[in-house]
DRENTI-27350 format. One record per residue: x, y negated, z of N, C-alpha, C in turn. Coordinates in Angstrom, 2 decimals. Layout:
// DRENTI-27350
X; Y; Z; X; Y; Z; X; Y; Z;
...
END
This chain:
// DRENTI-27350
11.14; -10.35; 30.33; 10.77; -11.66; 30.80; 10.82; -12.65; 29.64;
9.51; -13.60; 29.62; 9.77; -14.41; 28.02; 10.57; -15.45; 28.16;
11.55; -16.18; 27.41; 12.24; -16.99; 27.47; 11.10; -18.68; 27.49;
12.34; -19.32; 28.29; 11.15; -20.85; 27.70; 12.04; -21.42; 27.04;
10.97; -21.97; 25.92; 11.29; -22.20; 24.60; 11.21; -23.92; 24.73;
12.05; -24.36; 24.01; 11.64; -26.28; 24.08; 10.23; -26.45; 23.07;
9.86; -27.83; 23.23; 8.28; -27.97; 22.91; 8.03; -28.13; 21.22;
9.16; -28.71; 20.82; 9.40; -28.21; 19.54; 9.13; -26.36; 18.50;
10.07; -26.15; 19.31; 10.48; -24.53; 18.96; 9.31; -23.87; 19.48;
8.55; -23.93; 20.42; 7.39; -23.46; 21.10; 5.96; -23.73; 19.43;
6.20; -24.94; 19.26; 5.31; -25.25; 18.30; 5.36; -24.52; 17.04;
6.22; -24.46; 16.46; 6.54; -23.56; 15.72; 6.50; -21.93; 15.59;
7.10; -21.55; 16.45; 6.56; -19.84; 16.90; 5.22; -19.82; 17.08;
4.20; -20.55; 17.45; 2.88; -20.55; 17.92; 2.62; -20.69; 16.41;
2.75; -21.60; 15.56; 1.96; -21.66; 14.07; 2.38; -20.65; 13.36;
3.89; -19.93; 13.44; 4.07; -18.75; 12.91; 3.67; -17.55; 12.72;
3.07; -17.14; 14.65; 2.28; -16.39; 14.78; 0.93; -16.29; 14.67;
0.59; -17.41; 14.52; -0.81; -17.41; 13.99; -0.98; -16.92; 12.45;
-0.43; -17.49; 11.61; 0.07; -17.45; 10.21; 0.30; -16.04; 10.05;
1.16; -15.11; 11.36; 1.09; -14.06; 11.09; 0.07; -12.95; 11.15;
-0.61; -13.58; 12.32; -1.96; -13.12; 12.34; -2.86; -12.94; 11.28;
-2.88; -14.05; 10.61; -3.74; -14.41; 9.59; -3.66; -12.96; 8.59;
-2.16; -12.97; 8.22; -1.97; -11.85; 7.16; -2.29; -10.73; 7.48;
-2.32; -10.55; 9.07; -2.87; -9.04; 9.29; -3.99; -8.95; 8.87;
-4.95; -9.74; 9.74; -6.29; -9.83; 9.51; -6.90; -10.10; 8.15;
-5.98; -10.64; 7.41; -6.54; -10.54; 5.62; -5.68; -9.65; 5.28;
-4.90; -8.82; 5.26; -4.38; -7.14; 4.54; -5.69; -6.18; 4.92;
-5.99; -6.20; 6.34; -6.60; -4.98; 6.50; -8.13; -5.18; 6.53;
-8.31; -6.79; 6.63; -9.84; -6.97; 5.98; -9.97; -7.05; 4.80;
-8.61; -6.84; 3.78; -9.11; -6.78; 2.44; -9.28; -4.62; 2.59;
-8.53; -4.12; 3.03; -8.82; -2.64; 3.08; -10.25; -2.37; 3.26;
-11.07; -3.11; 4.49; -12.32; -2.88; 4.69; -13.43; -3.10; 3.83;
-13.07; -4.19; 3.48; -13.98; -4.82; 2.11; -13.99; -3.92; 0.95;
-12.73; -4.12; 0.11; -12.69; -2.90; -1.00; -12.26; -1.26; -0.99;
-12.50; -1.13; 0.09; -12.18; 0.41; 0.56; -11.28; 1.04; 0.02;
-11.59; 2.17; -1.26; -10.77; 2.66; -1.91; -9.71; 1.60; -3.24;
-10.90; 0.80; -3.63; -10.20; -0.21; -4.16; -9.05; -0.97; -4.06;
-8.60; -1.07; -3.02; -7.72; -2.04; -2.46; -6.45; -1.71; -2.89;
-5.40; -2.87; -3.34; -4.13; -2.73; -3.56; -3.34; -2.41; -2.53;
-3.30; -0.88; -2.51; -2.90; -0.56; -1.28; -0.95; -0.83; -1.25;
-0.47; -0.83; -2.50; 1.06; -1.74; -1.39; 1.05; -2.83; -1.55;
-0.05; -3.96; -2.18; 0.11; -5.22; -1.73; -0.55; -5.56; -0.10;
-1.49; -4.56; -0.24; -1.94; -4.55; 1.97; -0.85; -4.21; 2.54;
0.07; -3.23; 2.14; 1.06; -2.50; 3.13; 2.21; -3.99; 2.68;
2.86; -4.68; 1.59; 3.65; -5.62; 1.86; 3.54; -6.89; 2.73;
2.06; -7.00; 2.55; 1.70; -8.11; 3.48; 2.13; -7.54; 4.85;
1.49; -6.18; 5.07; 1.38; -5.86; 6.93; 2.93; -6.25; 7.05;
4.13; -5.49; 6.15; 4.95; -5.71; 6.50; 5.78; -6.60; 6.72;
5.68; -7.39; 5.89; 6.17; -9.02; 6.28; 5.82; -9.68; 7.13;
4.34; -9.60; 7.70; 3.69; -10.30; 8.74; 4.35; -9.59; 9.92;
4.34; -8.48; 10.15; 5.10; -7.33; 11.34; 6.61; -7.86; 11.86;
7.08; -8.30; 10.81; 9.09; -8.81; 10.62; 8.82; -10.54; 11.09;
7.73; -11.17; 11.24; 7.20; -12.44; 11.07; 7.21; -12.14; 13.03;
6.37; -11.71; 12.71; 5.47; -11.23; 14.78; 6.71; -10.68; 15.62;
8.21; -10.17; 14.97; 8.41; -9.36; 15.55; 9.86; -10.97; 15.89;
10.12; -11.51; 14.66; 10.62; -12.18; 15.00; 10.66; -13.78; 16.10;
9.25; -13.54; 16.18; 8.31; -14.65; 16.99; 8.76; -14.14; 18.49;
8.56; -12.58; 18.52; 8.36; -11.92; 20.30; 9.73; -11.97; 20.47;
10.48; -11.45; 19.76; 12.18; -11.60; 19.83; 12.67; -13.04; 20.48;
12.11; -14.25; 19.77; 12.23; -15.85; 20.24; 11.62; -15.92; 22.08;
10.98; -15.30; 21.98; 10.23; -15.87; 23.06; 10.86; -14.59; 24.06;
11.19; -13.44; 23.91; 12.05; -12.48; 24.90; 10.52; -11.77; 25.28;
9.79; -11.17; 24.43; 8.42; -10.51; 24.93; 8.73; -9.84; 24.59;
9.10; -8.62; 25.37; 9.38; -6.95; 25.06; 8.21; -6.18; 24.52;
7.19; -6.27; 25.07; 6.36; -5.56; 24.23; 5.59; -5.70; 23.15;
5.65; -6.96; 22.87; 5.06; -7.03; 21.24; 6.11; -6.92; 20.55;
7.42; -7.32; 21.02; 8.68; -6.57; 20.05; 8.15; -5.15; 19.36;
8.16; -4.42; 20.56; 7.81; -2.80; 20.55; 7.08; -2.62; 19.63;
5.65; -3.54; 20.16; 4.31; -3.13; 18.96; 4.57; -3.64; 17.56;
5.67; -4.54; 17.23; 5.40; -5.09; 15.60; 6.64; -4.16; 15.09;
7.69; -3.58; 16.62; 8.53; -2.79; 14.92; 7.80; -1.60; 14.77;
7.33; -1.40; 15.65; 5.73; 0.25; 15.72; 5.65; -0.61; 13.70;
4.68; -1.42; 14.08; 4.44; -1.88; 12.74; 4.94; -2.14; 11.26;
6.03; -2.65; 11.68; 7.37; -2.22; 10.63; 7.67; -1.12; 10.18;
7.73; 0.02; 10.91; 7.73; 1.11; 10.76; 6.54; 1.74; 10.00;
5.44; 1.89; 10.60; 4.14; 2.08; 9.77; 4.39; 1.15; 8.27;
4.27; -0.08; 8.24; 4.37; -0.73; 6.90; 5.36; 0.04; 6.15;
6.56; 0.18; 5.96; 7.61; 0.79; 5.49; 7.34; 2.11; 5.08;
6.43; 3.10; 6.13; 6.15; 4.43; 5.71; 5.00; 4.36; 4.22;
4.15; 3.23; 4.38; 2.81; 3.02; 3.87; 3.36; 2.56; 2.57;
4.41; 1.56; 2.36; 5.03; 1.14; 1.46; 5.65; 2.32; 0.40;
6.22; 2.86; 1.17; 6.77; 4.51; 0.35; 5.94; 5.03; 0.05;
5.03; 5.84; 0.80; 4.46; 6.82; 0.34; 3.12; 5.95; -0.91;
2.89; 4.78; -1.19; 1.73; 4.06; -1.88; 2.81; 4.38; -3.29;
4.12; 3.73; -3.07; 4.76; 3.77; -4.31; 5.19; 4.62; -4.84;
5.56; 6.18; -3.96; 5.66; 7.12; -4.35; 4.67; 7.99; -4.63;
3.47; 8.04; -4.33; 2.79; 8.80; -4.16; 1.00; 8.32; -4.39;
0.92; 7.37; -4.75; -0.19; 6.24; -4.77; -1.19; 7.20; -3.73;
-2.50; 7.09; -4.06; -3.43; 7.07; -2.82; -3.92; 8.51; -2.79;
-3.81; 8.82; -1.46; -4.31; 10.18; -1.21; -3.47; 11.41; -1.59;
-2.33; 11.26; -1.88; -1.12; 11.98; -1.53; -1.37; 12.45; -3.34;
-1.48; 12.04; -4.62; -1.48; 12.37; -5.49; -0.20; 11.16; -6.10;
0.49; 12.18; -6.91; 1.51; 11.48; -7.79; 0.93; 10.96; -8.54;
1.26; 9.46; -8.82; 0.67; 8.49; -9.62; 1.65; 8.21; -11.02;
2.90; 8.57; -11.09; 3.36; 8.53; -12.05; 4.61; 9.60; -12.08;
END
């Protein structure tokens, strides 16, 4: 059940999550654009910060399931984060 938030604090989580939005939608529209090109752990740091951003927004507001879906996301970012730095793209050791 979501909590109610005062009109202040409401304002704020709303520009946050937008903001967080934003970064999704520019990490993984920069993936689309430069395909193989793309700095793939600066896409995966963005997802992940934006994910810890969204997750802390649904947490404020008591929304269980986008909780769910952004640490899903956290999780994915974090795996994407490792394996880019360990392993750069396409499962080949990069250094």
């Amino acid at each position: 059940m979501e909590r109610k938030l005062d009109p202040h604090t409401e304002k704020w989580i709303g520009f946050l999550e937008g903001f967080g939005v934003a970064m999704r939608i520019f990490s993984f529209g920069m993936l689309s654009i430069l395909n193989e090109d793309t700095p793939f752990l600066l896409m995966w740091i963005i997802n992940t910060i934006d994910a810890a951003l969204l997750t802390w927004c649904a947490w404020q507001r008591g929304n269980r399931a986008y909780i769910a879906l952004n640490i899903f996301w956290l999780i994915v970012g974090a795996v994407g984060i490792f394996n880019t730095w360990n392993y750069g793209i396409g499962g080949n050791k990069s250094h």
